[in-house]
Biotite code that builds the C-alpha atoms (Angstrom):
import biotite.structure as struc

atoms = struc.array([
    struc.Atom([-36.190, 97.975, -13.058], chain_id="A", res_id=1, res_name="UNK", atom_name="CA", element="C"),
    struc.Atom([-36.960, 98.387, -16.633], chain_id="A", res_id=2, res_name="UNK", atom_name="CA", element="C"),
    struc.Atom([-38.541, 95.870, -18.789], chain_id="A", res_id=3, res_name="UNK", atom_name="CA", element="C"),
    struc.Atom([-38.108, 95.761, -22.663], chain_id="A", res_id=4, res_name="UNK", atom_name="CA", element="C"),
    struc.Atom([-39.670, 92.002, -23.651], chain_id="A", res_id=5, res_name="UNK", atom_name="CA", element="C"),
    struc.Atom([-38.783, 90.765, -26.770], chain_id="A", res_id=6, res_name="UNK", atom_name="CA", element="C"),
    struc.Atom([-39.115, 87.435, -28.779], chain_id="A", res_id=7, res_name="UNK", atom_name="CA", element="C"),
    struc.Atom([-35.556, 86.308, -30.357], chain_id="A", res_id=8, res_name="UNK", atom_name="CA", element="C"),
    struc.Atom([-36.068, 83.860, -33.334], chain_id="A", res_id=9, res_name="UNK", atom_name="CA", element="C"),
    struc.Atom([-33.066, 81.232, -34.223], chain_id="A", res_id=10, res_name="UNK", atom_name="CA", element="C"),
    struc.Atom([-32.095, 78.595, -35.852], chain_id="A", res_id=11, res_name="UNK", atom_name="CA", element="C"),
    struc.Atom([-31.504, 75.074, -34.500], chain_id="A", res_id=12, res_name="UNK", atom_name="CA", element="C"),
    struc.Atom([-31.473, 71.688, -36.104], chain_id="A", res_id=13, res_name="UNK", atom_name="CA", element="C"),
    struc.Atom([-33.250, 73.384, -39.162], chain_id="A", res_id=14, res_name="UNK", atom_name="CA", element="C"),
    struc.Atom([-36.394, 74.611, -37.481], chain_id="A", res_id=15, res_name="UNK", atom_name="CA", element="C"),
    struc.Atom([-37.078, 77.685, -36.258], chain_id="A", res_id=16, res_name="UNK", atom_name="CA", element="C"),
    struc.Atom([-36.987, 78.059, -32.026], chain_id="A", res_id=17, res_name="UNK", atom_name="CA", element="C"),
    struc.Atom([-38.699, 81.620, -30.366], chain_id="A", res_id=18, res_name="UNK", atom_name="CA", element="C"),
    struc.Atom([-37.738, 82.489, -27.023], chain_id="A", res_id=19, res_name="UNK", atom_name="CA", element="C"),
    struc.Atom([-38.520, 85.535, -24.700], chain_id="A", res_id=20, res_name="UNK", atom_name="CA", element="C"),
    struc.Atom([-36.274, 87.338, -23.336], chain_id="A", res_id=21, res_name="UNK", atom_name="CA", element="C"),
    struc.Atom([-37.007, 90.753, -21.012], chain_id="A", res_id=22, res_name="UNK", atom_name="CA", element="C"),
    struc.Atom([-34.317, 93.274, -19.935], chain_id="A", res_id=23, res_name="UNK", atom_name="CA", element="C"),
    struc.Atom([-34.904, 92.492, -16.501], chain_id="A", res_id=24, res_name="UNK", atom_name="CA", element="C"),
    struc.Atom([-33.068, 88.753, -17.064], chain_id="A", res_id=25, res_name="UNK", atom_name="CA", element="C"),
    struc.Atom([-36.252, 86.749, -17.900], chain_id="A", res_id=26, res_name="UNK", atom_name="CA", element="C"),
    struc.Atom([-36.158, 84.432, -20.279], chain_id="A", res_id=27, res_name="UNK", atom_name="CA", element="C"),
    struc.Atom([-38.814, 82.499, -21.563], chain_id="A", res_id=28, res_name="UNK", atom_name="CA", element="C"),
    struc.Atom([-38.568, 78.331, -23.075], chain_id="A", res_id=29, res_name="UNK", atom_name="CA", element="C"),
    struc.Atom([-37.740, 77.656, -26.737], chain_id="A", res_id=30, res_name="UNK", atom_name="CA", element="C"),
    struc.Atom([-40.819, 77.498, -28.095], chain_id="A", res_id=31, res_name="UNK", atom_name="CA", element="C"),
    struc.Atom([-41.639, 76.044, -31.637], chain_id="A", res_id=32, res_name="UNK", atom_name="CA", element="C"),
    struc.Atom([-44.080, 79.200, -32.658], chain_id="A", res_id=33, res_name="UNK", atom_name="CA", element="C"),
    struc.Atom([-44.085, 83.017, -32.379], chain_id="A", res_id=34, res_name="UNK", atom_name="CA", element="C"),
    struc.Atom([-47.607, 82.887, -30.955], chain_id="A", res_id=35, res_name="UNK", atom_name="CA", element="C"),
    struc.Atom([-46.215, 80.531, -28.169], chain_id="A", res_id=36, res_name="UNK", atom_name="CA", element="C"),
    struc.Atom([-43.166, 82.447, -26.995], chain_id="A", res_id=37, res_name="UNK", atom_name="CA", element="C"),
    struc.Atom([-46.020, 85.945, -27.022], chain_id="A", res_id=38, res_name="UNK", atom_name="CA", element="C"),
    struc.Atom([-48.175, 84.153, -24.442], chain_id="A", res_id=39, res_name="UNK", atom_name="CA", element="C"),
    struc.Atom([-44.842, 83.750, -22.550], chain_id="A", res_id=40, res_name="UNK", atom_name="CA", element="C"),
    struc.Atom([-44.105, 87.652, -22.756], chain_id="A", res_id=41, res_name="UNK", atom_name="CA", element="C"),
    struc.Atom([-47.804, 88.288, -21.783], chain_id="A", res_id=42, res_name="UNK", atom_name="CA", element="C"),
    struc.Atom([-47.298, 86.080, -18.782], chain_id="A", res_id=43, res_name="UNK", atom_name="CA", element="C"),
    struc.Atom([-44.392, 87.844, -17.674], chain_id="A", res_id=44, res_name="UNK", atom_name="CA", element="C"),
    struc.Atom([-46.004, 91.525, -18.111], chain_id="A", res_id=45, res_name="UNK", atom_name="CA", element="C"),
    struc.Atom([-49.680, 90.401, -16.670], chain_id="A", res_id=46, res_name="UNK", atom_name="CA", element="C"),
    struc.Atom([-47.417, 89.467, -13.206], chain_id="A", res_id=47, res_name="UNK", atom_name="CA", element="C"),
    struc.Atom([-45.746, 92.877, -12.941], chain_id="A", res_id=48, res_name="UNK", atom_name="CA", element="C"),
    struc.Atom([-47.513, 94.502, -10.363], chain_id="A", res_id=49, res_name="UNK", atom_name="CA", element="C"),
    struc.Atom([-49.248, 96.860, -11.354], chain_id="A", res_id=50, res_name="UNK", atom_name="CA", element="C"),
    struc.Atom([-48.633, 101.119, -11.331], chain_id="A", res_id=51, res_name="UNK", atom_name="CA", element="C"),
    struc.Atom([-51.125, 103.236, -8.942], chain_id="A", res_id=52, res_name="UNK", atom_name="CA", element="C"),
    struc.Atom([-53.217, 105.174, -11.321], chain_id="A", res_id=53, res_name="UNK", atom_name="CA", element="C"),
    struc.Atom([-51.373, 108.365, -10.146], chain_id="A", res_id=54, res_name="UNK", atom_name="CA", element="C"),
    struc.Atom([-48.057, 107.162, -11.842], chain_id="A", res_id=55, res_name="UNK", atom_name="CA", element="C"),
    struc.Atom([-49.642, 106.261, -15.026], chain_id="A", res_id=56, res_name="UNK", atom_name="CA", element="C"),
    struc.Atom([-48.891, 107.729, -18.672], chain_id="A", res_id=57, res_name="UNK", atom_name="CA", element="C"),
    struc.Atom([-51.153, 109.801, -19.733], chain_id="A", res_id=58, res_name="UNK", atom_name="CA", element="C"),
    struc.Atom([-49.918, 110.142, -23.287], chain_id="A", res_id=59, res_name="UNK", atom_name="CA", element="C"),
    struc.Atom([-47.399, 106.873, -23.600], chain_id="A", res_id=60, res_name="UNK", atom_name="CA", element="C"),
    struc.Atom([-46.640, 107.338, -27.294], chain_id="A", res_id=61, res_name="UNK", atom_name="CA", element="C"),
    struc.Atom([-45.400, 110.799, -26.349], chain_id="A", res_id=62, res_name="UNK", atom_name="CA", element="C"),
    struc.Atom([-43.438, 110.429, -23.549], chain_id="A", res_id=63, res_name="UNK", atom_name="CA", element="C"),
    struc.Atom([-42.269, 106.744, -24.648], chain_id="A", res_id=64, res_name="UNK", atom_name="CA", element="C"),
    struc.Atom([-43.448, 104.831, -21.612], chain_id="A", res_id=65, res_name="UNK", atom_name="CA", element="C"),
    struc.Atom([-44.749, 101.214, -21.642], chain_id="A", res_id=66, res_name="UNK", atom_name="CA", element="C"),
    struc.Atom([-48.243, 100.389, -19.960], chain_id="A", res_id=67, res_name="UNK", atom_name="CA", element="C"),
    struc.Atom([-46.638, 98.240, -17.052], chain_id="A", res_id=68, res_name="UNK", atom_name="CA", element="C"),
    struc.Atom([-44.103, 100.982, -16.365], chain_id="A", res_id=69, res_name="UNK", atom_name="CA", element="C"),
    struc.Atom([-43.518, 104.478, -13.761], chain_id="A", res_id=70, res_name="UNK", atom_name="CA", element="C"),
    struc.Atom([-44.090, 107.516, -16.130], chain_id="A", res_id=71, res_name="UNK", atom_name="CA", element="C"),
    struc.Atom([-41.373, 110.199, -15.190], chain_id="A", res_id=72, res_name="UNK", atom_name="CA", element="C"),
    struc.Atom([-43.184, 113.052, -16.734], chain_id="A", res_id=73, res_name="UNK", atom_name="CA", element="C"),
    struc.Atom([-46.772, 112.433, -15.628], chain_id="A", res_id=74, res_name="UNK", atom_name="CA", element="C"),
    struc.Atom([-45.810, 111.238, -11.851], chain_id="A", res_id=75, res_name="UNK", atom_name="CA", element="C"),
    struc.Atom([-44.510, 114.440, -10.713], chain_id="A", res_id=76, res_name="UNK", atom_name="CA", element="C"),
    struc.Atom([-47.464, 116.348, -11.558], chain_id="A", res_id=77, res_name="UNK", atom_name="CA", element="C"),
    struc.Atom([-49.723, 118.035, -9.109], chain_id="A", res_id=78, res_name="UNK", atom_name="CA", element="C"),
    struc.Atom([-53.416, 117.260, -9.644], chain_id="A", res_id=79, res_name="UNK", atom_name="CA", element="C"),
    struc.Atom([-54.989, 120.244, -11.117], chain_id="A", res_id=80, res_name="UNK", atom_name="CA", element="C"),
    struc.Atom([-57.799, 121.509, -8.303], chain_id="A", res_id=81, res_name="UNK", atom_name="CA", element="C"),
    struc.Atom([-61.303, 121.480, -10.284], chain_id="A", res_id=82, res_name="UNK", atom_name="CA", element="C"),
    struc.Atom([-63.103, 123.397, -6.716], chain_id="A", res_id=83, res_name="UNK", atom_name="CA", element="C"),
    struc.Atom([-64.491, 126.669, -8.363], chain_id="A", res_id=84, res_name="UNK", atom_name="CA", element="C"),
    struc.Atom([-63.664, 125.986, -12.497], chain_id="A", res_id=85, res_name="UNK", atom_name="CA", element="C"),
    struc.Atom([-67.042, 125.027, -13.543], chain_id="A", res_id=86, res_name="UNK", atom_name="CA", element="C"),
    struc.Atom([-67.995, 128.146, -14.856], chain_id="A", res_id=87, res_name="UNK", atom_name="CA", element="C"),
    struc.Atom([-64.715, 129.068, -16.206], chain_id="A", res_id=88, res_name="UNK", atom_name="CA", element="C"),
    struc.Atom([-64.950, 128.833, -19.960], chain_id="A", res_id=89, res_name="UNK", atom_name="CA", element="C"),
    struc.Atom([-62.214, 127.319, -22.600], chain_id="A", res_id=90, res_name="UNK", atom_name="CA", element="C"),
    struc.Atom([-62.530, 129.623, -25.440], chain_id="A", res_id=91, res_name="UNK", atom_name="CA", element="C"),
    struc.Atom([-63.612, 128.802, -28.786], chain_id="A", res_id=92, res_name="UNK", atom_name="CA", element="C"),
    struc.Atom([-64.399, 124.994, -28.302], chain_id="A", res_id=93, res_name="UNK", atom_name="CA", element="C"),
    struc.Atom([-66.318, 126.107, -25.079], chain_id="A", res_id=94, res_name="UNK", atom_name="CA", element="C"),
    struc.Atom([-70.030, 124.653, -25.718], chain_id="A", res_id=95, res_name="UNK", atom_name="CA", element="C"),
    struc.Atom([-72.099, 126.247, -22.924], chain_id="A", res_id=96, res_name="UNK", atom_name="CA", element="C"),
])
């Protein structure tokens, strides 16, 4: 299940209401402040549980993947073996 939070901002009765509301069907209270409705959103994302370390982005802005969610791209990667590499050298930026 995805999860896009956002805080909506209305009108009602002349003052300004902020509410959360996440893809998943979430919604937060009206609120009377901005700052209010984000500790709402942080709530929600601080109880997701949380993504084995294996699954993880390792470049979110990249791939486009949010900190609480499943990265498609790194998760299906094999974990590079580092057994006999340490005296292979990387080239120019090598500083042995």
């Amino acid at each position: 299940m995805r999860h896009r939070p956002k805080i909506t901002r209305r009108v009602e009765d002349g003052e300004k209401v902020y509410r959360f509301t996440c893809a998943c069907g979430l919604e937060g209270v009206e609120r009377a402040s901005r700052k209010m409705a984000a500790a709402d959103q942080a709530d929600h994302l601080a109880s997701l549980p949380k993504i084995p370390a294996d699954q993880q982005c390792r470049d979110p802005q990249r791939h486009r993947t949010r900190w609480w969610e499943r990265c498609p791209v790194c998760a299906d990667q094999l974990p590079l073996p580092l057994e006999g590499l340490e005296g292979v050298c990387c080239g120019d930026r090598c500083r042995a």
